[in-house]
Structure formats: structure tokens, C-alpha cells
N, C-alpha and C positions, 0 to 999 in steps of 0.2 A: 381434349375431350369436348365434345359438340354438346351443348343443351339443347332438348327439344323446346318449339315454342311456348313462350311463357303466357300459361292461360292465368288472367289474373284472376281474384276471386270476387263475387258476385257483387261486392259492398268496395265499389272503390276506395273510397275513403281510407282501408286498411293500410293499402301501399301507403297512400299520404303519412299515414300517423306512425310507418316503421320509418320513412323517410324521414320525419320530426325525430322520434325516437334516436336515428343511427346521427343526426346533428348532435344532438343533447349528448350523447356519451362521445363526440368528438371534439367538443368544447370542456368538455369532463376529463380530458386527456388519452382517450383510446385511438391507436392508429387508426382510423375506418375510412375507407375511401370508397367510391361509388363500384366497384368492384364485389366488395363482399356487401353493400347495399342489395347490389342487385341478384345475388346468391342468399341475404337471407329473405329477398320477397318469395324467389325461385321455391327456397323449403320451406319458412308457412304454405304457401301453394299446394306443395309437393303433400306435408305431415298436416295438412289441415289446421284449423287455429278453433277447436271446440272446446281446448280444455288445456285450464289456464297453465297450468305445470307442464304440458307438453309445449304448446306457447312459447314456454317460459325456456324450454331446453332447446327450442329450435333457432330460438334469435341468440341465445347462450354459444350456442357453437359455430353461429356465422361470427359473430361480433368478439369475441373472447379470444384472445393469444398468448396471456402469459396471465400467472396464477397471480400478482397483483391487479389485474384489474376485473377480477370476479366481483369484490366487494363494489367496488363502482359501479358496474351492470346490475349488481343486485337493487342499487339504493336508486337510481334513476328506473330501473323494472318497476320498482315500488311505486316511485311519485308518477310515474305517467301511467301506466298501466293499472295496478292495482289499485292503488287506494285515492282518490282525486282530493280527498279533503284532507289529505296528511300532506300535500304541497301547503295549505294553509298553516298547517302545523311548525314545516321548516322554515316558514320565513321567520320566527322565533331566532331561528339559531345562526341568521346570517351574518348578525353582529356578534361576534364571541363575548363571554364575558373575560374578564380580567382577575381572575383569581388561583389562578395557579392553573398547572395541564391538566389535572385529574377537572377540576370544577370546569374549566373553560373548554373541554370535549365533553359536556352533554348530549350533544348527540353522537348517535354510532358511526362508527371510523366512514368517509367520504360523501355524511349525509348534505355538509354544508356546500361539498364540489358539486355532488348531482342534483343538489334544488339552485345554487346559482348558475350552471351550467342548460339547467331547463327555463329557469327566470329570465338569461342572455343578460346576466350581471343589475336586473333589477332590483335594488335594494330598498325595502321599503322604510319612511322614514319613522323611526322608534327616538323618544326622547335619552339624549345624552345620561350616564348613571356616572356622574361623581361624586368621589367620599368626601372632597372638599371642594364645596361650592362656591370658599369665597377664592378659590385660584383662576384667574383668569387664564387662558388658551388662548392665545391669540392665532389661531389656524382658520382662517377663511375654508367654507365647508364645499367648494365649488372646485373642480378638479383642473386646477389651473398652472401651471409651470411655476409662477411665484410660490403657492401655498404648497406642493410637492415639494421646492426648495425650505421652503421655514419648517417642513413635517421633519424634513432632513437632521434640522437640525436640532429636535425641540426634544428635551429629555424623555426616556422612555416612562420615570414614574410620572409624570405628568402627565401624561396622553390619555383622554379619554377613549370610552369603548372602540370609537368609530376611528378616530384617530390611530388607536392600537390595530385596527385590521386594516385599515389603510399601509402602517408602517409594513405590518408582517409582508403583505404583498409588494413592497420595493424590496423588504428584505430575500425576497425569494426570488429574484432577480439578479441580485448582487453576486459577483464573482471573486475567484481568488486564486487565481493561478500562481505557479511556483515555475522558476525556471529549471535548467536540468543540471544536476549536477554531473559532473566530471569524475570517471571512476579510474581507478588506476589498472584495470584493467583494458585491454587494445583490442581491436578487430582487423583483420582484414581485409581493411578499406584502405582509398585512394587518402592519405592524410600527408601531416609533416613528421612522421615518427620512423626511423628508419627501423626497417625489416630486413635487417642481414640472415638470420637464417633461411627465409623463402627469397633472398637475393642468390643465395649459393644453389638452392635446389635449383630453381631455375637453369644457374649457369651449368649443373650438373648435369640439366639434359641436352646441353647444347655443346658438350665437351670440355666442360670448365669454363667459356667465355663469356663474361660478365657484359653482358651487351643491356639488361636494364635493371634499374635498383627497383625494389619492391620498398612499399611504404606502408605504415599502419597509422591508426588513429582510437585516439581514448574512448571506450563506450560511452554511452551517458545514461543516467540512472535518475529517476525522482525520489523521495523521500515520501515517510510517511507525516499526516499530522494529527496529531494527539492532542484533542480540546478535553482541559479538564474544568469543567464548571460547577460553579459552586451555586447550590439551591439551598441556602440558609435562609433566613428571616430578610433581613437583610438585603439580599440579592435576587427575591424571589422576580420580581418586576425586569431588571435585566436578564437572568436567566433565562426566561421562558423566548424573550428577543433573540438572545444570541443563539439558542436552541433551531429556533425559524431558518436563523443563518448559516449555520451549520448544516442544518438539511440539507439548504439548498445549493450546499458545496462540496459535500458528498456524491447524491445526486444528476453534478453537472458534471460531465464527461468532458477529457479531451483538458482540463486543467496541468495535468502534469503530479500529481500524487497518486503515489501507489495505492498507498488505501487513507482512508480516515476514522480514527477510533477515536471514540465519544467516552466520554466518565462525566457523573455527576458525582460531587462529595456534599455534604451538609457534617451529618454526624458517623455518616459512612459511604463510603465507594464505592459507586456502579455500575457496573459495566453496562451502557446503550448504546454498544454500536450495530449490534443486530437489529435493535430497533428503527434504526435510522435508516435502514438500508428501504423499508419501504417506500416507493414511490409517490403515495397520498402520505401529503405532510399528516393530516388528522390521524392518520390510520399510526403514525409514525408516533407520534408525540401523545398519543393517548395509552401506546404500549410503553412509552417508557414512563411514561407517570406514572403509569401502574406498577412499574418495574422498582423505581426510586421511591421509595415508602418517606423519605426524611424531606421530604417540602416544605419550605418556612418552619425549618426547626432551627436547630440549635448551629454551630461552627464548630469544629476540629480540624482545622486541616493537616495542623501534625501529623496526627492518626492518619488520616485520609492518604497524606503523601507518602509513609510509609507504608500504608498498605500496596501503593500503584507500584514504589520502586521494590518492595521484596517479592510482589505475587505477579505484575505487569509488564514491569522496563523490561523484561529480557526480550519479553513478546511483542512488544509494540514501538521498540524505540530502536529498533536495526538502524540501520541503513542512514544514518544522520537525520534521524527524524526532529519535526519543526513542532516545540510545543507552546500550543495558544492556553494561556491561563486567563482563567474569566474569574475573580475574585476580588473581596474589599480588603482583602489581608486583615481582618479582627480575626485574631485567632483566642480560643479561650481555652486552648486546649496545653497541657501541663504534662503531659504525659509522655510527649518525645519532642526534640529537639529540633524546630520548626527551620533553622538556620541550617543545622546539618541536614535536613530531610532536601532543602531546597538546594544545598550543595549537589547533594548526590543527585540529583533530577538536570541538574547544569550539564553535571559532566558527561553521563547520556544522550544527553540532547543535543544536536548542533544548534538551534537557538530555540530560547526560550521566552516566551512576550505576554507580557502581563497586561491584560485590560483591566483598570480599573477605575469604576464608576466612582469613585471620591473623589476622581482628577476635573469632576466637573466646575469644582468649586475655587477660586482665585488662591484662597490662602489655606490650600492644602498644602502639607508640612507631614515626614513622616514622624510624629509624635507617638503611634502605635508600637509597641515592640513587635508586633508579628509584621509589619511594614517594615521595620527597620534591619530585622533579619533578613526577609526575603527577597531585600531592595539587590543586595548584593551581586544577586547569585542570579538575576534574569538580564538579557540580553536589548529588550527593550521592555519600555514603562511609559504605556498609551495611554487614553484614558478610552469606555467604553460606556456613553451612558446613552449614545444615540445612535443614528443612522450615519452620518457622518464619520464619527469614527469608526466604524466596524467598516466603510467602505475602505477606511485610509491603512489598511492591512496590510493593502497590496504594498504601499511604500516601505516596512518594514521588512519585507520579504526582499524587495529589488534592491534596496538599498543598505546595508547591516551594518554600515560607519553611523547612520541615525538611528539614536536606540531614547529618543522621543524625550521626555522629564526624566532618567535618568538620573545623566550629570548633574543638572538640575539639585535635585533632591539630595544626590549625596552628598553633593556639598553643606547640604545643610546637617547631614548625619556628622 
């Protein structure tokens, strides 16, 4: 289809500021390339730019492809277009706070991508809010290869605000591929498995004479993985970390997992993997905050575990699925049998790997009864209080004779 010449409109400047505009929602995460740039100067042109809702529909359907990135164009429409002194407003919200998901998305779901994505990652500088001031941070505040490496390492309760959105954005980087597993099923490929019945048909069309053997080879298959994390009192500071990470491993295509199903448990168990599936982490982790009512409450994970193996494992734990346990094992829960719940979640699972942030400390010793039951029955026992460890997952995965403080510890049981 041939366009007629493109008459521009009277106020150059417009084209300039759709041009700004179609940057800002391409650092915001939208595919836009100078293609549909230049299709939506063509329709302002075309539908006029008098009236701001039509405006608003015509760059709407140059720039827009898929129903998650409405909320983006809508929240970057806002700060350039509409409102100029509401850009003043979000620079508020560039440092999250640290109080859980529901507190820490005050703003609406991708307000914080489209005012840093219009900003070009300016952040302005707001003083540090710690609850304890006399802890020192030894984190150089200058974005340098040493201080990325000590951020790596430095426990997640201890990070301050800036600190903490610094982590989140390596965390949303970070990967986790699985290799393929071996099915016992074959195909009809070039392999080392012999194929005597298409050996025979063959020789059947050629008179019976077996002039060449046919060979097959095992499918391959990925598994699923099933992060159940725990958002008790407790765990609230790690959770919300491992949550970032979990996104952004859902999210990343081409790892080798069928799918990824998310559960948080505190005082009850719930399912956010629909949630996760949104592409803006915000948009993503404020629906499931909303979703998980029990934040910094109380532990049961007995209950919890029973609930996932009678109402979940069937649904979720096919195909040798790998489960990642994010928990402190205090359990205070009396009500089912914390030992057997975690038996039965073993035998399901082809591995099971416990992140647990107590392991940060030298002379951990599993003296807990809910540690000593559930020591048993996981496959590996990391610890997970940092960026470091959640990267070192992938070794757990390639390698399954290392199953981390384990042995370690039982021996001490």
C-alpha cells in the first residue's frame, strides 16, 4: 500500500514531541521502531490532534500490540502529554519503599517504568530511610564494577531503599535455565536406537531386502518449576526479592521450562501465577499483593503444604517438575505433620531445593523441629539471603550430586 505525501502539520514541533514520545515508550519496553513512528505522525496528520481523546486513540493504535502494554502507553500519555507537573510527582516514586508489595507499589502498575523511561534513568537524589541507623552499608553509592560486586553480596535485610532497587534491577537480569530432560519416549529421527519395525517396512517395499536399518532417538522434554514462597513476618524482606526473581524467570523465554507456577504460603496458600505472567514487573507484583492478603503475618507451613499436595501437585507437578522452596522452616503450625507433608512434596517432585535465609549465619545448626523434619526430605539446602545465592541456582540444577549444607547438617541431626 503506497501512502500519499505526508503533509506535516502546521506546528512542527508536534512531530518532534511524538518522536520523544515513541523513544519514551521504547525504553518503557514497547517494540516501536521508526516504521510505526512514521505511521503514527501519518494519523495525527491524517485524524487531526484537536482533541485530546482522539489524540489519545490515534497514537494508541500506531504504538500499541499486545493488551499488556496499554497500561504503559497509558502512564507515559499521562506524564508527557497530559499532566506536566505529575512528572514532578513521580520522581517520588523512583525509589520504592521497602515495606512489603502492597506498600512498595504506590503507584499504579508501570508508573515507575514510564517516568524513568521519560527521565532516561535520572534519578533524583532523595536521602537514604533506615530503620536502623546505627548499621553501617558499606556500599559505595557510584555505579562501579567493585560496588555491583559487594551489592551482590550484601544481605537483602540490610539494603537500604536505594540499595534495594538497585538489587531488584540485577535481579531482573538474572537467569535460570534447566537442561532437557530425556523422555522415554522416541521419534523418528537420525539416532543410536534401533528402529526394526520401519527397518522391515522399508525392506517390504523393496521386496523384503534389508538394504538399510532405520534408527530412532529419545524425545526431550522440560519440566515445570514450582516456587513456593513464604511471606511470613519473618521472610517478608527475602520474599519480596525472590519474587523480582522469579519474574524475571518466568518472563525469559528460550530457558527450557514448560511453565512456572508461583504460590505464596504465610497463613495460607496462593496461587500467583496468573499474576506473574504480566510483563511490567509493577503491574505483576502489585496484583499479587493484592491477591495474598497474609504479608508479614503469621507461619503454617504444614497447613500450606497440605493444602498445595491435596488441591495442586496433581496440577502442577507432572512431568518431573523442579521445586524451589523459599522458606526459614519455623513452623508453628500443630495441626498436620510438617515431616510427612514434606515427604509427600519429595516424592512428586524430581528435585526439591530449599533457599533458606538462616544459612547466612556461621553457626546455624538445625535446632528448629520444623528444620529438622524438612531437612530430610529436600534434595538440596542453599542458603538465599542475597544476590549471590539466588544466582548460584543454576549449579543446583546442572549439578544434583551437590545438594549444598545438606550433609552438612544432618549430620549434625
Amino acid at each position: 500500500m503506497q501512502f500519499p505525501a505526508l503533509a506535516l502539520p502546521d506546528d512542527p514541533k508536534l512531530a518532534n514531541n511524538i518522536a520523544h514520545f515513541a523513544r519514551a515508550l521504547r525504553r518503557a519496553g514497547l517494540p516501536i521502531g521508526p516504521g510505526r513512528l512514521k505511521h503514527a505522525i501519518r494519523a495525527v496528520a491524517a485524524a487531526g490532534f484537536t482533541r485530546k481523546e482522539d489524540f489519545y486513540w490515534t497514537l494508541h493504535s500506531s504504538f500499541v500490540s499486545r493488551p499488556e502494554h496499554r497500561l504503559i502507553f497509558a502512564q507515559v500519555f499521562r506524564l508527557y502529554w497530559r499532566d506536566p507537573q505529575y512528572l514532578e510527582h513521580m520522581m517520588s516514586f523512583l525509589t520504592p519503599a521497602v515495606r512489603g508489595v502492597q506498600e512498595e507499589r504506590l503507584a499504579q502498575p508501570a508508573e515507575r517504568r514510564a517516568a524513568q523511561a521519560l527521565l532516561d534513568g535520572q534519578v533524583p537524589d532523595l536521602p537514604e530511610q533506615r530503620e536502623e541507623p546505627e548499621t553501617e552499608i558499606d556500599i559505595d553509592a557510584s555505579q562501579t564494577a567493585t560496588a555491583i560486586e559487594r551489592l551482590k553480596t550484601l544481605d537483602f535485610e540490610q539494603m537500604s531503599v536505594s540499595e534495594m532497587a538497585a538489587a531488584k534491577r540485577i535481579l531482573s537480569t538474572l537467569r535460570l535455565p534447566i537442561p532437557p530432560l530425556m523422555s522415554r519416549r522416541t521419534q523418528v529421527r537420525k539416532g543410536n536406537l534401533p528402529d526394526w519395525r520401519q527397518t522391515m517396512r522399508q525392506a517390504m517395499r523393496k521386496g523384503g531386502e534389508v538394504q538399510a536399518f532405520a534408527t530412532r532417538r529419545r524425545r526431550t522434554r522440560y519440566p515445570n518449576l514450582v516456587v513456593l514462597c513464604d511471606i511470613s513476618g519473618s521472610m517478608s524482606q527475602y520474599s519480596r526479592a525472590v519474587l523480582h526473581f522469579v519474574h524475571a524467570v518466568s518472563q525469559a523465554h528460550g530457558q527450557g521450562w514448560a511453565e512456572v507456577h508461583a504460590f505464596t504460603f504465610g497463613t495460607r496458600l496462593t496461587n500467583i501465577t496468573r499474576h506473574l505472567k504480566a510483563r511490567d514487573v509493577d503491574d505483576a507484583l502489585k496484583a499479587a499483593g493484592g491477591e495474598a492478603q497474609d504479608w508479614e503475618g503469621g507461619t503454617r507451613i504444614a497447613a500450606c503444604l497440605h493444602r498445595f499436595n491435596k488441591d495442586w501437585s496433581r496440577r502442577v507437578m507432572g512431568q518431573g517438575a523442579v521445586v524451589l522452596l523459599i522458606t526459614d522452616g519455623l513452623d508453628r503450625d500443630l495441626t498436620y505433620d510438617l515431616g510427612q507433608e514434606m515427604q509427600r512434596l519429595s516424592l512428586t517432585a524430581r528435585q526439591v531445593i530449599w533457599l533458606n535465609p538462616l544459612l547466612r549465619w556461621d553457626g546455624f545448626a538445625p535446632k528448629a523441629s520444623g528444620i529438622a523434619k524438612m531437612l530430610p526430605h529436600v534434595s538440596h539446602f542453599r542458603a538465599g539471603h542475597n544476590i549471590a545465592s539466588l544466582s548460584g541456582l543454576a549449579d543446583a540444577l546442572t549439578r544434583p550430586e551437590d545438594a549444598g549444607e545438606k550433609h552438612r547438617l544432618m549430620r549434625l541431626l
